[in-house]
N, C-alpha and C positions, 0 to 999 in steps of 0.2 A: 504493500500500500504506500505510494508516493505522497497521497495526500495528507502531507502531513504540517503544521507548522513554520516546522524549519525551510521547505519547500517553496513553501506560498510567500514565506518573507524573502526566503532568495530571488524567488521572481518578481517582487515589486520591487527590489533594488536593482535589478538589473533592467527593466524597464524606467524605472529613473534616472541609473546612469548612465546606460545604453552601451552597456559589456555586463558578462556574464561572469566575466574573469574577477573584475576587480569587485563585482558583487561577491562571487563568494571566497573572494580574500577577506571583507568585511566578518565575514562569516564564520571566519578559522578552516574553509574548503581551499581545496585546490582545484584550480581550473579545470582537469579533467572530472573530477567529482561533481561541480558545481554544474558544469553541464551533461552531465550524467539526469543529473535529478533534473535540470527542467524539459529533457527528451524522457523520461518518467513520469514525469506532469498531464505531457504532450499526447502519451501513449496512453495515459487512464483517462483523459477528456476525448480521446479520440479529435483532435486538432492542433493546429500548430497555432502555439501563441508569438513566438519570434519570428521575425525575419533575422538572418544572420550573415552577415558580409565578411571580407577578413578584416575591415576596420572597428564595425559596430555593430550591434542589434538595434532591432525595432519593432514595435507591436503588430500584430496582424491585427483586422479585423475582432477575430475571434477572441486575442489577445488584449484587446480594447475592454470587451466586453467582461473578460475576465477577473480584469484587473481590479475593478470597483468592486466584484464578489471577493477576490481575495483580501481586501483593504478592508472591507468589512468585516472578515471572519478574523482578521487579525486586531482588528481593535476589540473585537468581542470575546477573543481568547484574551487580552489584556486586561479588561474589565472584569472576566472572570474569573483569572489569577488577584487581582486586586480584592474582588469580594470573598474571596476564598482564605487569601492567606492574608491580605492587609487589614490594616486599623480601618474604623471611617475617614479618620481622616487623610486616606487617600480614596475614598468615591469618586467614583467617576461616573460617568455614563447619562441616561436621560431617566427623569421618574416620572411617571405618569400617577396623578393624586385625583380622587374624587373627592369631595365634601359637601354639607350641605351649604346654601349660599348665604347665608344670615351668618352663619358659626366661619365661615371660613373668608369672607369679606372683614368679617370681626377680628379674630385671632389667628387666622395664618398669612391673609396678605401682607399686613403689619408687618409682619417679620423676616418677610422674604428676601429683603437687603442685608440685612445680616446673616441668614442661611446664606448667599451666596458669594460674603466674604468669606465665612467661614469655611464652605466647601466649593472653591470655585470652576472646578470641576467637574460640579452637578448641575444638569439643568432639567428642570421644572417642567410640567406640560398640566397645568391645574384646570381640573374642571369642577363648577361649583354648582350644586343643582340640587333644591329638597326632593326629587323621586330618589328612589334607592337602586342602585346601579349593581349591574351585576359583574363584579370587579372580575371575575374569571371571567367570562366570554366576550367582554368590551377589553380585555387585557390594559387592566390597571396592577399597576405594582405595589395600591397603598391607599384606602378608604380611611377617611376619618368620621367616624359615625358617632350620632349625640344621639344616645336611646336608649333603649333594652335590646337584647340581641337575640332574633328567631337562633333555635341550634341550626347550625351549620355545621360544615367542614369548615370553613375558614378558620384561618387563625387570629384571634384576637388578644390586643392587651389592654387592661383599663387606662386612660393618662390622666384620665380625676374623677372626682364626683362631679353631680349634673341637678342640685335640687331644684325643682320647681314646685310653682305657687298660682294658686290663683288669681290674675287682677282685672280690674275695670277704670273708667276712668269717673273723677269726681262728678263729674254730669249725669251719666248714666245712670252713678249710684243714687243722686238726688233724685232723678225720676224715675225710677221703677225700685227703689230700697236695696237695702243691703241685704243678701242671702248669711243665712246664720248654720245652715247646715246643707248637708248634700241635699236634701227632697226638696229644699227651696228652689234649689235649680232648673224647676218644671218651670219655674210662672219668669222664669228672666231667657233672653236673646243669650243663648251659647254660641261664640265662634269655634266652628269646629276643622281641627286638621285632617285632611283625606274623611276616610271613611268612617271613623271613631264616633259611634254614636251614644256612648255611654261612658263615664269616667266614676275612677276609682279612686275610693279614700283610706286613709287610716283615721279611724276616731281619735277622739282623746283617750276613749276607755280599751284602745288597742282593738274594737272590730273593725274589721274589714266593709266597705258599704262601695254598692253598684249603683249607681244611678242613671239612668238613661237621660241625656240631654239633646234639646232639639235649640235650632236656631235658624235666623236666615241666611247663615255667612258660613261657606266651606270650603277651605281652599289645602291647599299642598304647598302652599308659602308659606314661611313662618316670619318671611320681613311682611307680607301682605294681614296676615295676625294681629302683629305688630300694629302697624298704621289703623287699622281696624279698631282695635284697642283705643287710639288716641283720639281717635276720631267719634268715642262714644258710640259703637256699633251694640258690643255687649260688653261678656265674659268671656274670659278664656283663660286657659291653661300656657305657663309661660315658664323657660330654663330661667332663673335668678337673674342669669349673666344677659339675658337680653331686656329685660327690662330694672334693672335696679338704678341705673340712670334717670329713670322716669318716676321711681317710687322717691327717691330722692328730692326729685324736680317736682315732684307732687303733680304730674299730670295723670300719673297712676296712682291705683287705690289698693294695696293688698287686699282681698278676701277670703273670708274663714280658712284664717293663720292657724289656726289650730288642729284646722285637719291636716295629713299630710297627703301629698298627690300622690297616686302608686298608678303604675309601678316607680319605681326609683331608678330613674337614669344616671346615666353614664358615661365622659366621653372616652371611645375606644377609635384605636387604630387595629383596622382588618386588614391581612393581605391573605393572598392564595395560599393553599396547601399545600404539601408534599416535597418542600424545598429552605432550606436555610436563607433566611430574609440575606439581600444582598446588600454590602456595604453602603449602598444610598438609601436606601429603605431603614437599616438601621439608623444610620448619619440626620432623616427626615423625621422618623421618629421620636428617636433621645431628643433632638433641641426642639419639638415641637411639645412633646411633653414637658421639657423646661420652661416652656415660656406660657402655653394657659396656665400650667397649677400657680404661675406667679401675675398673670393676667387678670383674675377674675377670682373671688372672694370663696366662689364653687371649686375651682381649682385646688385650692388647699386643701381639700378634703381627700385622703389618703385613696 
């Protein structure tokens, strides 16, 4: 088997320097070796990638073609000695990230200037979007997900806690009253996310209560929630970190602080199974979990 490495990087030296000699001098080969192996290249591709004169070589057609495959498998064998045996901080390569678009406009764009001093070798391909992406067959390397997590295969780690709370806006509450327990929540306008037609409590006295909520407002945004919210639409269910700005600013209103919202979120990084995360995937994870748990007041929660 020619196809190997050593092979593929001789040929793109000697296509660079247009001799085959002084390529695999580079190489620690001697000229009869060196072209030994790329009439072995020649013989397993079935075509001639050189032209050969007694002065120089030069690409063939086929050899054209070749070339940009072989420059490819050899930065990918580089990247993958890198994630194998190196630190993060030699990462290299391109990462592909999905998030949701409220959570990652918020805490990972923010950060991205400094992730790419620190790894300037990595680059980024972010896509932000609240459906839930199927990170194996869209071939992402790296979800950041704020939730509870369906079981999966996937592999996940927590990077903090995610409490949320009920709120509305002061206007809202003056005209249609303040809810004191979950059954109040029939007679008030619930904003609801996706399909979720019922929300869950923990009482004060530790049981568990289901309640089914109805409203006019349903959407798959959580920044569209949000504005809803401000806008004196209803109630809604909210992460701490996207509204405590507001409860501050008093244009929001917590309601029934006493219950807790269940289930209990969490934000996690997912990526695919069946393989050791690669140096940029780790290198995107550590500083991105360093920087929400020091972000946002939810963060700090173990």
């Amino acid at each position: 088997m020619s196809f190997d490495a050593q092979s593929l990087d001789l040929f793109v030296r000697a296509a660079t320097l247009g001799a085959i000699g002084r390529a695999g001098a580079e190489l620690g080969l001697s000229a009869t070796a060196a072209s030994q192996r790329i009439k072995a290249l020649e013989h397993e591709f079935g075509a001639q990638l050189l032209h050969r004169t007694t002065r120089a070589v030069s690409l063939t057609a086929e050899g054209e073609t070749f070339l940009s495959h072989a420059r490819t498998i050899l930065a990918q064998i580089d990247e993958a000695r890198s994630d194998m045996t190196g630190s993060i901080r030699d990462a290299t390569g391109e990462l592909r990230v999905t998030a949701s678009a409220s959570f990652g406009q918020r805490f990972i764009v923010p950060h991205m200037a400094e992730f790419f001093d620190t790894f300037p070798a990595v680059t980024v391909r972010l896509e932000l979007s609240d459906t839930v992406t199927n990170i194996v067959e869209q071939g992402f390397d790296l979800a950041i997900r704020v939730g509870a997590l369906a079981p999966s295969s996937l592999v996940a780690k927590k990077l903090s806690g995610n409490p949320r709370l009920l709120a509305a806006s002061p206007d809202y509450l003056a005209n249609r009253g303040v809810p004191e327990r979950p059954g109040d929540l029939s007679a008030h306008n619930c904003i609801l996310l996706g399909e979720a037609r019922s929300w869950e409590f923990l009482a004060p006295n530790g049981q568990v209560v289901d309640t089914k909520v109805t409203g006019p407002l349903a959407t798959n945004s959580g920044t569209a929630i949000r504005e809803a919210l401000l806008a004196g639409v209803g109630i809604a269910q909210r992460s701490l970190w996207d509204v405590e700005d507001a409860l501050a600013a008093g244009t929001l209103v917590s309601v029934m602080s006493n219950y807790t919202v269940l289930p209990e979120w969490k934000v996690w990084s997912v990526r695919p199974p069946g393989r050791r995360a690669p140096a940029r995937v780790r290198a995107f994870t550590g500083f991105m979990e360093e920087k929400i748990r020091h972000s946002f007041p939810a963060g700090r929660e173990a």
